[in-house]
SETI-539341 format. One record per residue (C-alpha): x, y, z; residue in three letters. Coordinates in steps of 0.05 Angstrom, whole numbers, plus 5000, padded with zeros to 4 digits. Example, Ala and Ser with C-alpha at 12.3 -4.5 7.8 and 13.67 -1.06 7.14 Angstrom:
<pavexs>
524649105156Ala
527349795143Ser
</pavexs>
This chain:
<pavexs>
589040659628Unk
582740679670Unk
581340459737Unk
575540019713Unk
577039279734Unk
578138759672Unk
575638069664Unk
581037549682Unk
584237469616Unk
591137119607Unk
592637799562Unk
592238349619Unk
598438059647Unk
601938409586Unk
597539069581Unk
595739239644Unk
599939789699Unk
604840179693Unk
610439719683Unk
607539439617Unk
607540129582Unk
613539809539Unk
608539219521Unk
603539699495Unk
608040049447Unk
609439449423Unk
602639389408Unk
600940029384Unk
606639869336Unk
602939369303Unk
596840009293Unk
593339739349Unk
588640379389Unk
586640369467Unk
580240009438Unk
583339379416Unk
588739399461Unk
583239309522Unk
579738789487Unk
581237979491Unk
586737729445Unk
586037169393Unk
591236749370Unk
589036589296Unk
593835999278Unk
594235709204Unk
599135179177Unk
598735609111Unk
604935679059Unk
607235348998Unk
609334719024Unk
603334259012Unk
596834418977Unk
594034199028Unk
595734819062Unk
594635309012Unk
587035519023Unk
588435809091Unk
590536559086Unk
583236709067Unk
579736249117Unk
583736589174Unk
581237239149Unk
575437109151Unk
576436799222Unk
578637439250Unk
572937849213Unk
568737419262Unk
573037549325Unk
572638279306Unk
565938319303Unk
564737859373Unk
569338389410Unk
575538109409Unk
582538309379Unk
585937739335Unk
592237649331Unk
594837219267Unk
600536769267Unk
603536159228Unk
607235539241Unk
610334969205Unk
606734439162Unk
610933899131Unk
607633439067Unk
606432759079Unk
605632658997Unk
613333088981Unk
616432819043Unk
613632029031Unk
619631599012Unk
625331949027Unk
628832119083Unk
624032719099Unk
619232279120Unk
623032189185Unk
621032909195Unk
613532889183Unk
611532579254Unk
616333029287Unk
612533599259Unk
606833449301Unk
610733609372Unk
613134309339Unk
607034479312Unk
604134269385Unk
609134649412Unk
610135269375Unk
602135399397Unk
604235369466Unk
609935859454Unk
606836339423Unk
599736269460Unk
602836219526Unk
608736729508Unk
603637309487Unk
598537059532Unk
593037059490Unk
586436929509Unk
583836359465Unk
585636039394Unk
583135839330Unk
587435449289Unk
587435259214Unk
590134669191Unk
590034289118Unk
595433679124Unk
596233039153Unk
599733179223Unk
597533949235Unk
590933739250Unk
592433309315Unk
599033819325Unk
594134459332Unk
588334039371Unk
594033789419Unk
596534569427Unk
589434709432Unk
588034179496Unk
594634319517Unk
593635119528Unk
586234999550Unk
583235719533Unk
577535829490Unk
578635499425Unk
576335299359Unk
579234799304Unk
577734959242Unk
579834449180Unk
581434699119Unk
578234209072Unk
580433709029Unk
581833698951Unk
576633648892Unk
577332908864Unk
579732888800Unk
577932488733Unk
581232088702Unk
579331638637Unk
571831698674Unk
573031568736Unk
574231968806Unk
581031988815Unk
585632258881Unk
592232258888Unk
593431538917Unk
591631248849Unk
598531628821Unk
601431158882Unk
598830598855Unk
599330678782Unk
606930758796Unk
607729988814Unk
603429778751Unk
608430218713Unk
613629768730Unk
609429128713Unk
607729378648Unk
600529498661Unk
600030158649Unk
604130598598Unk
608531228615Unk
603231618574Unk
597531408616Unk
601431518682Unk
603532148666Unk
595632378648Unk
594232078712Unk
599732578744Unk
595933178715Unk
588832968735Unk
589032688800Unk
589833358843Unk
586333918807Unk
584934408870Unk
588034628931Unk
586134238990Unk
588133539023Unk
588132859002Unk
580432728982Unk
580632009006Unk
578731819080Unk
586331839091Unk
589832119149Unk
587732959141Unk
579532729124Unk
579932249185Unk
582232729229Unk
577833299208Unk
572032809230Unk
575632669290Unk
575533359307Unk
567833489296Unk
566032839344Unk
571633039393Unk
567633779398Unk
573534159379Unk
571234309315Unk
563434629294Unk
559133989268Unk
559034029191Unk
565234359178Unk
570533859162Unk
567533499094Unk
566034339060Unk
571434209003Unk
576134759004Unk
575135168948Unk
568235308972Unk
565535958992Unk
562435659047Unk
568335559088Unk
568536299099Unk
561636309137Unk
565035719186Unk
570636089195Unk
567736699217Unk
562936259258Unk
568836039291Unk
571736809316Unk
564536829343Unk
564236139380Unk
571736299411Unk
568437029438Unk
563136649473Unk
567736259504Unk
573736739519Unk
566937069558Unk
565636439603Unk
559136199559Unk
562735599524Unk
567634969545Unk
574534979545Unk
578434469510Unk
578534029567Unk
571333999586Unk
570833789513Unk
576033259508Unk
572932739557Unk
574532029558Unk
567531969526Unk
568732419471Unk
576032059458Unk
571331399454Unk
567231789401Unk
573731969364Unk
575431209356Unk
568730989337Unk
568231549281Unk
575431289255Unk
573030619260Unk
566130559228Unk
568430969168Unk
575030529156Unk
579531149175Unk
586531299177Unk
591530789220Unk
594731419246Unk
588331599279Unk
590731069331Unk
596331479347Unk
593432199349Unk
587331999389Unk
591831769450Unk
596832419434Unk
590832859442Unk
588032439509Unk
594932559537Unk
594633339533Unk
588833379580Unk
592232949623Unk
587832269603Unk
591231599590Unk
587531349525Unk
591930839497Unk
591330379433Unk
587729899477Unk
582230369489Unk
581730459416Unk
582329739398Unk
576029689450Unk
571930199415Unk
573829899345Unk
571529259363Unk
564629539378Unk
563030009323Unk
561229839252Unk
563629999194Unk
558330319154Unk
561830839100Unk
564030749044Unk
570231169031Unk
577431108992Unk
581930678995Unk
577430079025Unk
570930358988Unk
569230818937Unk
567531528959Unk
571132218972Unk
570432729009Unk
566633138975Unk
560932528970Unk
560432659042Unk
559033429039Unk
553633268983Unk
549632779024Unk
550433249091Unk
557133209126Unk
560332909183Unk
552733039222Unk
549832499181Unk
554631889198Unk
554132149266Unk
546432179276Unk
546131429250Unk
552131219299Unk
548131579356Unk
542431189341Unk
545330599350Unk
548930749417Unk
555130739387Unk
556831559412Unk
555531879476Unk
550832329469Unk
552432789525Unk
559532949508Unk
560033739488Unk
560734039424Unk
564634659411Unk
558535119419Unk
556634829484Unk
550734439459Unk
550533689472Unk
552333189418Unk
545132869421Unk
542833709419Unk
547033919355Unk
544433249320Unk
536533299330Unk
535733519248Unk
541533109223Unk
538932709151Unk
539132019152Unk
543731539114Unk
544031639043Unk
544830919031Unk
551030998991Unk
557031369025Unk
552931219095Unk
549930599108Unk
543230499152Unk
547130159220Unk
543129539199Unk
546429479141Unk
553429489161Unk
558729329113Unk
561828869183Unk
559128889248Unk
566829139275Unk
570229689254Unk
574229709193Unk
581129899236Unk
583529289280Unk
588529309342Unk
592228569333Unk
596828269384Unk
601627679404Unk
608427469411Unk
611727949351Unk
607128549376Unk
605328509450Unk
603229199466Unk
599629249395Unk
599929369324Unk
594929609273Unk
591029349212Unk
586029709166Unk
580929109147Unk
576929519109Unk
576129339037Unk
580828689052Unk
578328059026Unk
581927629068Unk
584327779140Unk
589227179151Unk
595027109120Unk
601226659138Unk
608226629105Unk
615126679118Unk
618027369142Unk
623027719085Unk
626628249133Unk
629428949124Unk
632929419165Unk
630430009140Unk
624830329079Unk
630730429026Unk
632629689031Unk
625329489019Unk
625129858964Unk
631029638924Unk
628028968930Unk
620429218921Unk
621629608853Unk
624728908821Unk
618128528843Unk
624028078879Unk
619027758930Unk
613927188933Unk
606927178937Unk
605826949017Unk
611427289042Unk
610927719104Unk
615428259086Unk
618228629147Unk
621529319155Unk
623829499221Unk
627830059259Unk
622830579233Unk
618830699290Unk
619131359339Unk
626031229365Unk
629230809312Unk
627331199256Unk
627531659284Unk
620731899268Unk
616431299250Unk
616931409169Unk
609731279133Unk
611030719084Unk
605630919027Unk
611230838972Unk
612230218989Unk
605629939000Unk
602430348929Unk
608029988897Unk
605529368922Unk
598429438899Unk
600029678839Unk
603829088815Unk
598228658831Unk
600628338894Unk
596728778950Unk
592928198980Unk
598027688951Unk
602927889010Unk
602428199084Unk
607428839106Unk
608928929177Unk
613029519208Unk
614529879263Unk
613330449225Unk
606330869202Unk
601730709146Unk
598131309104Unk
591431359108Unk
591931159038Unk
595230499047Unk
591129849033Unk
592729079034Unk
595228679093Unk
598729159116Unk
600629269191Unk
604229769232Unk
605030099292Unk
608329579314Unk
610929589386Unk
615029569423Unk
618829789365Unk
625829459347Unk
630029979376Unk
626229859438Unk
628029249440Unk
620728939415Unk
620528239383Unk
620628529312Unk
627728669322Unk
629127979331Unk
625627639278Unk
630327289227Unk
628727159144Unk
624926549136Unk
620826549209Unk
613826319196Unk
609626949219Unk
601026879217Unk
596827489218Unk
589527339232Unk
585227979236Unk
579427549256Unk
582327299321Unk
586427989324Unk
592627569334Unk
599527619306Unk
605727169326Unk
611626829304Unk
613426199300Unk
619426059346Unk
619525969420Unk
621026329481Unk
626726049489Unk
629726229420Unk
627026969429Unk
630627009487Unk
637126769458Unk
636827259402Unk
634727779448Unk
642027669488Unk
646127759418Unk
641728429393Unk
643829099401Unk
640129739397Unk
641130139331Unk
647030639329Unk
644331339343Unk
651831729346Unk
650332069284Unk
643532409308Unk
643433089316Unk
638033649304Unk
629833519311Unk
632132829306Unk
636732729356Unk
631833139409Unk
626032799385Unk
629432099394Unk
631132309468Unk
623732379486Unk
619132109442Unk
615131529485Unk
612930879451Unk
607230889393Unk
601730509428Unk
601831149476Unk
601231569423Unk
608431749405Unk
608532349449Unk
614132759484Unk
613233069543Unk
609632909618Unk
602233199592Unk
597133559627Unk
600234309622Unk
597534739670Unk
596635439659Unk
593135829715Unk
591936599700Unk
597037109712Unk
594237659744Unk
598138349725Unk
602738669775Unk
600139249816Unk
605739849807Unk
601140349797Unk
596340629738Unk
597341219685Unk
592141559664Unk
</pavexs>
């Protein structure tokens, strides 16, 4: 080793001296030379394996990633972690694993990061909950980093029509009402996903992806490249470069990025193209790793103030790709800009201002992107609704609903399966309020998404006919009356555990209310007689994640937040030569 003095990189705590000659042969058994050995290391993260197809597109991308971190001067360093599929795990008992996989994947950056002390990241991810998991490892490290989605799925077609995958959702509940054959069902099955890549509706993974362009975590223009195209290799070799800048002090770190400005940006993105319910929890997740308390109030206020002016599946009609074809992510965001409904100043991933990187933006097609004067509503199309069943807050996707009250009397489970049972022999009323509780972060535990039950629903006919409420999650796919979230959950205690069959419940997304019809005094009487849900047979992810998961309207996270992680400089026992 020379005597020349290195920049202060986290990685020279395990190269540099005498007592890290060990460390080094480790390195050099991976073929690494003095050269790359003195240069910053990359952590190139992907979500990749045969688990989803979501997921399946990444192996190249990251390639290409660290052709660009090559080339920029730096040494990557390639690693993997878990992604678990919201579509395979959705009703079953896996779902109560899909959540948790957002900590791990959270975590598992900071281990390895922070264990190998690398000097920045970019991470890959394809499926619902690795995209907030890697930008809340990202924020949570705080070194040079880049996020990088993977793209979503070619729409399929179907009799004529675009297809994605929630319509095999759906079509399963007008199965079971006779409106549509096995035959046609099972042509549906073969048409509806015909590349790799996520969910091509503005569900969950899509809504997140344009979350992470606003936030500035992500280059503008990226998310909405499908991801079979060639072009995603460009991006991601765009991205090794951008990380190089910053690793040399000439770009922001995560958390000069993710501002409470840019966390308002987030929200209004999510809410003026009808997004994903879970954005509502991710948004506050991510706020909470650089140490910001963003809460679903703070997103309810941004909802309320930004209009909904795309047009994108389930409440309107167009996919992803739509979006790439009339310009990307930079279009919806130019309009919204003009209109005051972003702050300009926040910081994109390059360093450039939002108000900067927008300047040559197109304008509103007039199709998938409205003009902002001719809003579909002048609020967003995700609500935050409150009263005496949810008094810290539930959620409700209005978009595409043609009515936003509904009262009826409650019809309650204890759990998804139950539902079910009852769901797949259409044995229900129009106007009930069906309820499934003990599903959120603690009582599930994992807050299960309740897509099955909901495409079910729709498909036999009866998606505005009735109103769901749970304690659990919604897909980003999930449309109707349909509201979750809600907390405090039941096994916190929250009203929803107390409700009884036959209690009058009104929803009214107008007034952003929702309450039950008994008094305080008979909620307090039933609240002496409950009792918390049995948790003696947890054990595992569950039983851990249980322990320290915090309530949803906080975001569902699990530890204190805002990680600090000062450099390490490298101990001085001498030098070899």
């Amino acid at each position: 080793m020379s005597d020349e003095k290195k920049p202060s990189l986290h990685s020279r705590v395990t190269t540099d001296g005498l007592d890290r000659t060990p460390h080094r042969a480790f390195l050099r058994g991976m073929g690494l030379d003095d050269e790359a050995i003195a240069k910053p290391f990359i952590g190139v993260v992907t979500t990749a394996g045969e688990t989803t197809p979501c997921v399946m597109n990444l192996v190249p991308q990251a390639a290409a990633a660290k052709k660009g971190v090559a080339t920029a001067g730096g040494t990557p360093r390639e690693f993997t972690t878990i992604s678990v599929s919201d579509g395979l795990s959705m009703n079953h008992q896996g779902m109560k694993f899909s959540l948790i996989s957002r900590e791990v994947i959270a975590d598992s950056v900071e281990l390895v990061v922070r264990g190998h002390a690398y000097d920045g990241i970019i991470g890959f991810g394809g499926c619902d909950k690795n995209l907030p998991g890697l930008m809340m490892g990202m924020v949570r490290c705080n070194v040079p980093s880049v996020f990088i989605y993977g793209g979503s799925a070619l729409p399929g077609n179907w009799r004529g029509k675009d297809v994605s995958v929630l319509d095999s959702y759906e079509a399963v509940g007008a199965v079971m009402i006779n409106e549509m054959s096995l035959d046609e069902i099972d042509e549906l099955e073969r048409a509806c996903l015909p590349t790799t890549g996520a969910c091509a509706g503005q569900f969950t993974a899509n809504t997140m992806g344009m979350v992470s362009e606003v936030l500035g975590l992500a280059p503008l223009g990226s998310s909405m490249i499908p991801g079979i195209y060639e072009e995603r290799f460009d991006v991601a070799k765009q991205a090794g470069k951008i990380v190089m800048r910053g690793v040399r002090g000439e770009g922001p770190l995560p958390r000069d990025i993710v501002t409470r400005k840019s966390l308002e940006n987030a929200s209004a993105v999510v809410a003026a193209t009808g997004g994903s319910t879970n954005a509502g929890l991710h948004i506050p997740a991510v706020a909470h790793e650089a140490g910001i308390k963003f809460t679903l109030d703070d997103v309810a206020e941004v909802f309320d103030r930004t209009p909904l002016i795309a047009s994108l599946r389930p409440g309107g009609r167009y996919h992803a790709k739509d979006v790439y074809d009339v310009g990307g992510v930079p279009v919806l965001l130019k309009e919204m800009l003009k209109g005051g409904y972003l702050h300009g100043e926040c910081l994109t991933v390059d360093g450039s201002t939002l108000t900067e990187a927008l300047a040559d933006a197109p304008n509103p097609d007039g199709q998938v992107f409205l003009p902002k004067e001719e809003a579909f509503s002048e609020t967003g199309g995700v609500v935050v609704i409150k009263g005496n069943l949810c008094p810290d807050g539930a959620l409700l996707k209005v978009a595409g609903l043609k009515s936003l009250v509904h009262e009826g009397s409650a019809l309650v489970f204890e759990s998804e399966e139950d539902c079910m049972a009852v769901i797949r022999g259409r044995s229900y009323d129009e106007g009930t309020v069906i309820v499934i509780r003990n599903e959120g972060p603690k009582g599930g535990p994992g807050m299960r998404e309740m897509l099955g039950v909901t495409a079910i629903i729709y498909g036999q006919g009866m998606g505005e006919k009735v109103a769901l409420l749970t304690d659990g999650r919604f897909s980003g796919a999930t449309r109707g009356m349909c509201i979750g979230y809600a907390s405090p959950e039941a096994a916190s205690g929250g009203p929803i555990g107390l409700i009884e069959t036959g209690d009058i419940i009104r929803i009214d997304g107008c007034e952003r209310t929702i309450d039950v019809n008994i008094s305080d005094e008979e909620m307090n009487e039933r609240r002496k007689k409950w009792t918390p849900p049995d948790a003696s047979k947890l054990a595992g992810a569950l039983q851990k994640y249980a322990a320290t998961v915090g309530p949803a309207n906080l975001g569902a996270v699990t530890h204190a937040g805002n990680v600090q992680w000062d450099v390490e400089e490298p101990i001085d026992s001498g030098d070899i030569s």
